[in-house]
N, C-alpha and C positions, 0 to 999 in steps of 0.2 A: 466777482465772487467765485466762490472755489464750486466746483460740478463736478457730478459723476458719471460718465456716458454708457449706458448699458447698450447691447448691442443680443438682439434674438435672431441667432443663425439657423433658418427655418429651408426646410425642402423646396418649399416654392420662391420664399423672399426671406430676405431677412430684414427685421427693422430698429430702427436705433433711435434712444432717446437722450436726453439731456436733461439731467435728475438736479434740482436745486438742492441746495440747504433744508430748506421747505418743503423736503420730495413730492415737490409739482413739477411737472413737463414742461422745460424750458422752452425746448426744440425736439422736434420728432422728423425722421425719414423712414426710406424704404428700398429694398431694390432686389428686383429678380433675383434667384438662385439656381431654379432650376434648370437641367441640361436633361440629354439621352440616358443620362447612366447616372451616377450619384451626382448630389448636389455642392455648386462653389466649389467647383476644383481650385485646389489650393489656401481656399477661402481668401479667394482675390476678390470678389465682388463683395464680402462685407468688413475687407480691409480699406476697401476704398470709400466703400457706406462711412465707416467710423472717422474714416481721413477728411470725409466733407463734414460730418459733424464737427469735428475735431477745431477744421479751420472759421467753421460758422461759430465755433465759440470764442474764439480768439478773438473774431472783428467786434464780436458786441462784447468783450473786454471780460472774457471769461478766464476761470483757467480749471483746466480738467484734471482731479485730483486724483482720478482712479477710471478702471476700462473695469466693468464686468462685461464677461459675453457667456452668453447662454448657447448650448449648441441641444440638436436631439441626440446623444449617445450620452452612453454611460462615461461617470467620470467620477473620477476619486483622487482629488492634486491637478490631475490631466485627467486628457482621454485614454478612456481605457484601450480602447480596438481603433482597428485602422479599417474594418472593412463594413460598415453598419451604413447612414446613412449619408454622409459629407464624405467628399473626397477631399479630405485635409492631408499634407503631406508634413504639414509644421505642428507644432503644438500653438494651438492659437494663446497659449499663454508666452512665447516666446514671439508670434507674429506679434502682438498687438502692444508688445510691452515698448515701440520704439512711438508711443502714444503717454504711457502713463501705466504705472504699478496691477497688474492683472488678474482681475480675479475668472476662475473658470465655473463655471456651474452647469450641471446639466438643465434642459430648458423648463421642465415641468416644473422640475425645483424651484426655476424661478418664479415661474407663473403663479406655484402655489405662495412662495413668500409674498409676491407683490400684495395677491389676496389676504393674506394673513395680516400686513400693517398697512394697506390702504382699501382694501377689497372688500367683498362677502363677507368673509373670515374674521373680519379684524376682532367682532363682539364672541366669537366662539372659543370654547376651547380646546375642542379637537374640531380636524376638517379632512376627507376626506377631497382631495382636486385632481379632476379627470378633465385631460387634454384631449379636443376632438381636432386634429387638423391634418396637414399629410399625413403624420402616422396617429398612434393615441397613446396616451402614456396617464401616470398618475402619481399623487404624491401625496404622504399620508402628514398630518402637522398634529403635533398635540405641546398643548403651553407654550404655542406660539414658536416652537423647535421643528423644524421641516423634516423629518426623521429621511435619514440616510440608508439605511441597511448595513449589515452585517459587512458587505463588500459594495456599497456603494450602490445598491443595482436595485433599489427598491422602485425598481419605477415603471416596471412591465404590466399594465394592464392588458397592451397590446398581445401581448404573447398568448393571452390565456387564449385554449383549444377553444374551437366551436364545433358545432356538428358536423361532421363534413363532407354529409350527406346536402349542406346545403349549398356547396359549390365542389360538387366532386371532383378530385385532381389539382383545384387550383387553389382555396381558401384550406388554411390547416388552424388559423390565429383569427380572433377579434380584427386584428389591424389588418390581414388581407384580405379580410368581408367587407371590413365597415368602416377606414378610415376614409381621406378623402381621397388619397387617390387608389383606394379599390373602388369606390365609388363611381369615379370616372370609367376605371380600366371597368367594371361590369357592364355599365351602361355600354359602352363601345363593345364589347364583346355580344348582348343581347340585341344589339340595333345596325351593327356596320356601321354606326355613324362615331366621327369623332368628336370629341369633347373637352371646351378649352378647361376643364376642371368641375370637380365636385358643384360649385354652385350654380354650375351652369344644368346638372342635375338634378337638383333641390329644387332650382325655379321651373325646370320641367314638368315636376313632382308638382307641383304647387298649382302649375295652370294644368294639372289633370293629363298627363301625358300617363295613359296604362303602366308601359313600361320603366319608366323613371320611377311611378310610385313606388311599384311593387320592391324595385331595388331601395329606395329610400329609406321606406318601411320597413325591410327586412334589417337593415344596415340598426338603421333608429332601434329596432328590435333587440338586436343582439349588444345593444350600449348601454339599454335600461336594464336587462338581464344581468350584464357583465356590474354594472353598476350597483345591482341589487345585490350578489353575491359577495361582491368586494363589502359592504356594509355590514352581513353577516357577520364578515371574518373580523373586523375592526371598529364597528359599533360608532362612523362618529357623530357628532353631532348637527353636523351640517355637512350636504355635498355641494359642492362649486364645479358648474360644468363651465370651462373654460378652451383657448384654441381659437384658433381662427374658423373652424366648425362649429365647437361648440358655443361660441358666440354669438349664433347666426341670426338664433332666435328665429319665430314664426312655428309654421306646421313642423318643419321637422324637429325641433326639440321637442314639441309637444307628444309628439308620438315617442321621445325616448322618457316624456316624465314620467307616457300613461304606461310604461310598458314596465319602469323603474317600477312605481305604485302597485298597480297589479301582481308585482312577483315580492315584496316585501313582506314584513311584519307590518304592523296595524301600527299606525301613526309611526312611518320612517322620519329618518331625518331630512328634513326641505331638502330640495333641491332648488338651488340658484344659483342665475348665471354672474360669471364674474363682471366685478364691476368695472373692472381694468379696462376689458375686454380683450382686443387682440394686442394690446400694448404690456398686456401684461407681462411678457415672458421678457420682453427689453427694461419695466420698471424693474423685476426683480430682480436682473442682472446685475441695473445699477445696484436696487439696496443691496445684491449682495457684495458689491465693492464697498459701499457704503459702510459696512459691517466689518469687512476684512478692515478698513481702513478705521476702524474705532467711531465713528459719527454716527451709529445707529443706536439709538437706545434697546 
């Protein structure tokens, strides 16, 4: 049968799935990303991610109709910038095209579509979808349309200012307070200790480590704020906290709904996690080849 291979080219990993007819998860992988400095130089590691998928669909008699990949930068056709957060020196529309017909999408975008026709989303008509994971990102959907922006860039939650007074000199953004890897870089900064990543934080957090909470909390703090604000301005009807953060579920989301809840109007719209979970930002990749290639309703 004919399949779509999405591929979610993420800071830390990236992961890739195998979207049927049916858009069920044929096959799913995964693989490191991260280095010293920006992530997947070249984006060799999830060209070779898409190459093992590619050939595991082949043996079980597949044939792969379309490549979506999802990256974290802005994009509009391509990538916009060369200097954000992938160190890509090709357009992954032109690496991955010696697989199958290419679709590009930036990663929220996909995340929020996944949610939108198999997720949270799917019974809503607007949805507000905020990505918690290396960085944070978001993406606004209304009638089922993932809206774009004016130039493509509508996907900055990260960006929005924070106090900054609450990490002087070093946080200016939501994303270098509170995604996951500020999360990490603070913990290390308050402790001397190193840390193989935010969830190794979280679960710090969790068995009552002072220091880990007060960062977690503060982080968790400033998502439900950011989160509450963005609802103000767009009104939707449901939020989807999604990522491979905001997936994580337990204490730490709880602290970002009680903090969403508290700074709202009275009876906000839910907040729920996606149903994807971390797969989501590779399903939407695929549906959005899926889409480009006409098989999506």
């Amino acid at each position: 049968m004919d399949v779509v291979l999405g591929v979610d080219v993420g800071g830390t990993k990236s992961r890739a799935v195998l979207l049927g007819p049916d858009l069920s998860v044929v096959a799913r992988d995964e693989v490191p990303t991260s280095t010293s400095e920006r992530a997947d130089p070249g984006l060799a590691a999830s060209h070779a991610l898409a190459h093992r998928l590619h050939d595991r669909a082949l043996e079980q008699g597949h044939h792969i109709a379309g490549v979506g990949i999802g990256v974290p930068e802005y994009v509009r056709g391509g990538l916009l910038h060369s200097d954000l957060v992938l160190a890509w020196t090709v357009q992954p529309g032109e690496l991955f095209a010696d697989i199958a017909p290419v679709t590009v999408e930036s990663d929220v975008r996909c995340g929020a579509l996944a949610e939108t026709v198999l997720g949270a989303g799917r019974d809503s008509t607007s949805m507000l979808y905020a990505s918690i994971g290396t960085g944070i990102s978001s993406s606004f959907v209304v009638g089922g349309h993932v809206w774009e922006g004016h130039r493509g860039e509508a996907i900055a939650l990260g960006e929005l200012p924070i106090d900054r007074d609450l990490e002087p000199g070093i946080a200016h953004t939501l994303e270098e307070f509170a995604s996951g890897s500020a999360i990490a870089r603070r913990y290390a900064r308050a402790t001397g200790q190193q840390v193989s990543g935010a969830r190794e934080v979280l679960a710090l957090a969790e068995g009552r480590d002072p220091r880990a909470r007060a960062i977690v909390e503060s982080a968790a703090s400033a998502i439900g704020a950011a989160l509450a604000w963005a609802v103000y301005l767009v009104d939707p009807q449901v939020v989807v906290l999604g990522g491979g953060l905001g997936s994580a579920g337990g204490w730490w989301t709880e602290q970002i709904s009680d903090r969403y809840q508290r700074l709202s109007r009275p009876s906000p719209p839910p907040l729920l996690p996606a149903e994807c979970g971390a797969d989501s930002g590779a399903i939407g990749a695929a549906l959005a080849s899926f889409a480009d290639l006409g098989l999506l309703d």
